[in-house]
VOGU-3710 file (C-alpha; in Angstrom, 3 decimals, decimal comma):
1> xxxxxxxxxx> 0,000/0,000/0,000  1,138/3,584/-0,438  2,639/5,513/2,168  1,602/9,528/0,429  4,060/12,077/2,096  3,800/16,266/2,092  5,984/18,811/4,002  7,691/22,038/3,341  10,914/23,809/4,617  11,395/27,490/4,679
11> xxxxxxxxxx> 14,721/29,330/4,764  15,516/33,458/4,332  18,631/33,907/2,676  19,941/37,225/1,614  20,157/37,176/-2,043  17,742/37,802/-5,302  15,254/35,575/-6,477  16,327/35,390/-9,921  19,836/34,575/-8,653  18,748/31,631/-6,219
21> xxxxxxxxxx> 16,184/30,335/-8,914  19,226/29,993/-10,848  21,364/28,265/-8,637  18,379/25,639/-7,723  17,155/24,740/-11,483  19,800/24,846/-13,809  20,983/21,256/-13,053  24,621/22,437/-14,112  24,443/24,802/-11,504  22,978/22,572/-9,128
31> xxxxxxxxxx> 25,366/19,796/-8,845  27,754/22,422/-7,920  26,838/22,843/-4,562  23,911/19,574/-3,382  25,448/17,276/-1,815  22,584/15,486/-2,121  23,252/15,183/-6,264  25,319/13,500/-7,682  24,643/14,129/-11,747  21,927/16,124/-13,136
41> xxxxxxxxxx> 21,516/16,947/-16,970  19,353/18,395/-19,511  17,736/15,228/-21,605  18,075/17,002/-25,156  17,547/20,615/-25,647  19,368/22,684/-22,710  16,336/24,770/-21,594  14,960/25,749/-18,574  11,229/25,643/-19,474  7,834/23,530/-18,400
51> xxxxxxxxxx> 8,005/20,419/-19,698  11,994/20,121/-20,365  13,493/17,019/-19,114  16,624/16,517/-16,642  18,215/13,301/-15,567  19,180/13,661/-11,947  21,215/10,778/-9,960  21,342/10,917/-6,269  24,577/10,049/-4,105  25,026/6,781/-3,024
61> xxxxxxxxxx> 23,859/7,344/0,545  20,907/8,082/-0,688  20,817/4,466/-2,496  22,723/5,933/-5,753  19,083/6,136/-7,466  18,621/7,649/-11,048  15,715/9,511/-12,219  14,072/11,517/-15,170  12,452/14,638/-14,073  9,641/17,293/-15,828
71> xxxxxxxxxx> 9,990/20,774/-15,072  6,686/21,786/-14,985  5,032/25,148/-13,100  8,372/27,195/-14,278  7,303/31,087/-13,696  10,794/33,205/-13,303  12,405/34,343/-10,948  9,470/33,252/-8,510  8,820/29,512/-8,867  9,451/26,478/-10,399
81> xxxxxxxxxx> 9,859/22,417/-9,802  9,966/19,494/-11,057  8,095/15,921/-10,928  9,539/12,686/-11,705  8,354/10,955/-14,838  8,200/7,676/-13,720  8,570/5,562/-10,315  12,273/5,143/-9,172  13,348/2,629/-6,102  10,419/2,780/-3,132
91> xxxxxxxxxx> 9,303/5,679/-4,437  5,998/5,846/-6,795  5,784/9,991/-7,304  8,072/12,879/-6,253  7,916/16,187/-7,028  9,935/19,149/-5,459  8,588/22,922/-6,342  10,789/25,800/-5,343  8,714/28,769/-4,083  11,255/32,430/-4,316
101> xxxxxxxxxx> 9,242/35,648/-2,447  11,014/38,528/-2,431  11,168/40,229/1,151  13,128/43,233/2,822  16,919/41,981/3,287  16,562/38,946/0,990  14,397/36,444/-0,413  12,007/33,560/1,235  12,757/30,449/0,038  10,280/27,826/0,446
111> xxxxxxxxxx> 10,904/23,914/-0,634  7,566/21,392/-0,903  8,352/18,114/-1,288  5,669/15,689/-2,101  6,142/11,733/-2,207  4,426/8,566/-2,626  6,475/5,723/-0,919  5,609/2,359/-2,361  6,305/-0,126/0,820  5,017/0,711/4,248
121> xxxxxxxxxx> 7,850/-1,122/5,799  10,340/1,433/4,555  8,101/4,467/4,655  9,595/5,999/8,106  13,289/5,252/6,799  12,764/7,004/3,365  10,279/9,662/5,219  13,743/10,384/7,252  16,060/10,599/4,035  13,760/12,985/2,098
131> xxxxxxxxxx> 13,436/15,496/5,040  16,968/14,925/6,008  17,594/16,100/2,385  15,429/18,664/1,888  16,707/21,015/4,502  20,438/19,933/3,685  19,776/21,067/0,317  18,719/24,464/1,898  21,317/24,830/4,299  23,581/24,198/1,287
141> xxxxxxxxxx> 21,771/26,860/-0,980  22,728/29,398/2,004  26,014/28,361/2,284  26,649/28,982/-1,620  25,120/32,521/-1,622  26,947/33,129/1,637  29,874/31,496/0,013  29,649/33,594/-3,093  28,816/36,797/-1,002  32,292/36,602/1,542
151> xxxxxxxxxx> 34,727/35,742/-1,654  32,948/38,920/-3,084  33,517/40,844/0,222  37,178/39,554/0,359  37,959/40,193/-3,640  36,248/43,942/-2,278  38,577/44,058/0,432  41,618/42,992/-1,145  41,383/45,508/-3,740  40,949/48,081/-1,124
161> xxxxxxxxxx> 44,077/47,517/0,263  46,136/47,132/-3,008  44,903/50,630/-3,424  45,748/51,987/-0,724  48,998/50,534/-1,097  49,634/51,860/-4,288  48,703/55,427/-2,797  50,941/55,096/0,058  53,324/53,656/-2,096  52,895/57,026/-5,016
171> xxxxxxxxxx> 53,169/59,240/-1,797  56,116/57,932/-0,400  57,526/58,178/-4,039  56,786/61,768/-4,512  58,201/62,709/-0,870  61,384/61,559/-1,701  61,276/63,595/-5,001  60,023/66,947/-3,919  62,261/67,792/-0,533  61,483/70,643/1,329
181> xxxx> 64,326/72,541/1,914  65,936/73,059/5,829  65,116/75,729/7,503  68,101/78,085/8,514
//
């Protein structure tokens, strides 16, 4: 019998909606910073749109498993998911749909995941997994814009201080050119 299985996590991180939709449906972009995927690709033309397909494989301690994904309900920079096309290991349907409101100081990010577990007798086990990996994948998401936002701070910084070294540096220079004469 199947074990159906709703819940949603929701995370404020301080960055744009149309960069974080980015960063969580371009599968490139995706893989770059999940843990929780392994591979995902574009299945033919390489186009974020309803109804594209991506083939996403999960890392092995999440059993390795493979699946082909629609992007349906894509509406930039404010939401978008996917469902899986077919069943995949103990699970019959999954779809995950990415929810982006804009709000002062950042952007609301809300994940729904929504599952239909095939086996009762592994339903608490996989329950665990997909919640353990839904708000990994947004503590990850924060840790990439956060990531992205100090090496931006620190290329700010460092730049900064080259320039102020070249000033002191020109300063220094044109002291030692232009002397003032002693005083008698």
């Amino acid at each position: 019998m199947a074990q159906p299985l709703s819940f949603k996590d929701t995370i404020v991180i301080r960055s744009r909606p149309d960069v974080l939709f980015r960063l969580v449906l371009d599968p490139k972009r995706r893989t770059r910073w999940d843990p929780n995927i392994r591979l995902a690709n574009y299945v033919g033309e390489e186009k974020l749109a309803s109804g594209t397909l991506v083939n996403i494989k999960l890392e092995r301690r999440l059993l390795g498993l493979s699946y082909t994904a629609k992007y349906g309900q894509i509406q930039a920079p404010f939401r978008g998911g996917w469902e899986a096309v077919k069943p995949f290991g103990p699970i019959e349907k999954y779809t995950q749909s990415w929810v982006f409101k804009n709000i002062p100081g950042g952007t609301e990010v809300t994940l729904s995941t929504n599952a239909t577990i095939r086996y009762n007798f592994i339903g608490k086990q996989i329950e665990a997994q997909l919640r353990n990996m839904s708000g990994q994948t947004l503590i990850e998401l924060q840790r990439a814009v956060d990531q992205q936002g100090a090496q931006l701070m620190e290329d700010t910084a460092k730049q900064f201080q080259d320039k102020m070294r070249a000033e002191k540096a020109a300063a220094k220079k044109q002291g030692k050119t232009k002397k003032p004469k002693a005083a008698k």
